[in-house]
C-alpha positions, 0 to 999 in steps of 0.5 A: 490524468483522466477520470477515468485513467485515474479510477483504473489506477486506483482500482489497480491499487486497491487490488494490490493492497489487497494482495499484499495485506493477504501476504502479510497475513500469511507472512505473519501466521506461517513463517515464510520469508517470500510473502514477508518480502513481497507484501513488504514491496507491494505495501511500498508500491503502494505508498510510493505510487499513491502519493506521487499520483496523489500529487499529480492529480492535485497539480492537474486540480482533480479530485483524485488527488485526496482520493489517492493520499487518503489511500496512501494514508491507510496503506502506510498505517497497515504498514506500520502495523506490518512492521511492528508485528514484523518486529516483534517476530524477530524479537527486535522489540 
């Protein structure tokens, strides 16, 4: 992947943590399954797509690599959060 690719790919998922994190907090404020599902698929996305181009990047000796697993590691702590309020919604806790 080349630089520049791989600032365009970051940027797109910056982009999408933000969407997502906006629908969780909406999820969260006002009772709607919609946002719920989709800042819960953008929140995996965003892991999912963070980590597998974080090692591609590491495989190729670029320096998005950490870039990417840094992300991938913020996302995933926002996303615990997510799910615990989540929980503590529904009373599962």
């Amino acid at each position: 992947m080349e630089t520049r690719n791989g600032l365009i790919t970051f940027g797109l998922f910056v982009l999408l943590f933000a969407f997502s994190f906006v629908f969780c907090l909406d999820a969260l404020s006002i009772p709607n399954n919609l946002y719920g599902v989709l800042a819960l698929i953008g929140f995996v996305i965003c892991i999912t797509a963070s980590l597998f181009n974080g090692i591609v990047a590491r495989q190729n000796g670029e320096a998005l690599g950490v870039w990417f697993s840094s992300y991938a590691v913020v996302v995933s702590i926002v996303f615990v959060w997510y799910l615990t309020r989540v929980g503590s919604a529904f009373k599962w806790w």
